[in-house]
C-alpha positions in Angstrom: -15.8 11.8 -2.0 -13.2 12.4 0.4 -15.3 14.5 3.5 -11.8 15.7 4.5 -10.3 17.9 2.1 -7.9 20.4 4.2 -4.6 20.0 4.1 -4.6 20.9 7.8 -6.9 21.0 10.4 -6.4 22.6 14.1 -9.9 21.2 15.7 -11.1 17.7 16.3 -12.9 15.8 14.0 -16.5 14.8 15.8 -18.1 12.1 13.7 -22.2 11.7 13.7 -22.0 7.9 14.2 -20.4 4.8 13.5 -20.7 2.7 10.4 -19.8 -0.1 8.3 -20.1 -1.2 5.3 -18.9 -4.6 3.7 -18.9 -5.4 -0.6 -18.4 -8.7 -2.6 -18.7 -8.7 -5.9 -18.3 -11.9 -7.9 -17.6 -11.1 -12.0 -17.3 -13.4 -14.5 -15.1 -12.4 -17.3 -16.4 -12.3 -21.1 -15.4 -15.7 -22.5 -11.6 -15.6 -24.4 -10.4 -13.4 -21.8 -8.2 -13.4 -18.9 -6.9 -10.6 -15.7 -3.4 -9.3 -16.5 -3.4 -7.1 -13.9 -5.1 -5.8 -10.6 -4.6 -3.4 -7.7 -2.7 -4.5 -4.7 -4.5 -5.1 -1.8 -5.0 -2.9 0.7 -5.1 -3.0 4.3 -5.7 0.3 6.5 -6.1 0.7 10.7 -6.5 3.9 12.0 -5.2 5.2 15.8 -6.8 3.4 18.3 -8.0 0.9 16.2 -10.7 3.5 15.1 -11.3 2.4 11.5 -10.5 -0.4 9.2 -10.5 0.0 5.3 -9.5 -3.5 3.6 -9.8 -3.8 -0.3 -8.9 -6.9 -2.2 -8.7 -7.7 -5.8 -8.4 -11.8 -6.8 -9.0 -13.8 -9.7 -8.8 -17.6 -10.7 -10.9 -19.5 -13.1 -12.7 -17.1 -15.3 -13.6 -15.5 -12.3 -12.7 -11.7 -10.3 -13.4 -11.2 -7.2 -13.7 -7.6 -5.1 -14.1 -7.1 -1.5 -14.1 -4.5 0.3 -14.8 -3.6 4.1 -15.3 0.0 5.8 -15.5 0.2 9.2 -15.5 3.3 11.4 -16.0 2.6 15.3 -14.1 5.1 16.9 -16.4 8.7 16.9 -13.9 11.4 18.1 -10.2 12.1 16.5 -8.0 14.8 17.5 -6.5 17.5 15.7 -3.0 15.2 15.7 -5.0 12.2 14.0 -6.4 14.6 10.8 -3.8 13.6 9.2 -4.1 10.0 9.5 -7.8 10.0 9.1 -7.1 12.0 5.9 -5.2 9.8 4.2 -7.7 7.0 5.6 -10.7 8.5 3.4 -7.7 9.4 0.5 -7.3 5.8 0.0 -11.0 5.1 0.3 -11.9 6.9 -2.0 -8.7 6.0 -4.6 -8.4 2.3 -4.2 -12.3 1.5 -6.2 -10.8 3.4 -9.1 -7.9 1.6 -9.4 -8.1 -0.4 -13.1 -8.6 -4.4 -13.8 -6.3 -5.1 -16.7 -8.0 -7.9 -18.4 -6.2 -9.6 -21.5 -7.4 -11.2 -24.8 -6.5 -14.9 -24.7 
């Protein structure tokens, strides 16, 4: 869930610590069946180079593939940046729920 839910904010965001967190996920699909579709990957830098947020979908042979890397380094953001950080956790929390379209051969 998204930690920043107003639409506007007039004091600086003070964050506890930084963090990151890095995902792969090998699947192998059911037998008879192929990916028709997947989300577009996804590549996100905040001001100063305070965050990264990279999500990527691929498949090939039988086989999908998810990674995803989370990185916040930067602790302090200024009113002016809530909206960029914002839209930073918006995607984060969006681009997971995106749907794998998988097709019967």
């Amino acid at each position: 869930e998204n930690p920043f839910s107003l639409e506007v904010r007039e004091y600086p965001i003070d964050m506890p610590y930084p963090f990151e967190e890095k995902g792969i996920f090998n699947l192998i699909l059911p037998e008879g069946y192929s990916v028709e579709s997947f989300p577009e990957p996804v590549r996100l830098v905040l001001p100063g180079n305070g965050g990264l947020f990279q999500y990527n979908v691929s498949a090939s042979d039988g086989k999908l593939q998810v990674v995803v890397d989370l990185k916040l380094s930067m602790l302090y953001f200024s009113a002016a940046e809530y909206p960029a950080i914002k839209g930073f956790f918006d995607t984060v929390e969006e681009k997971p729920n995106e749907p794998v379209v998988l097709k019967r051969l």
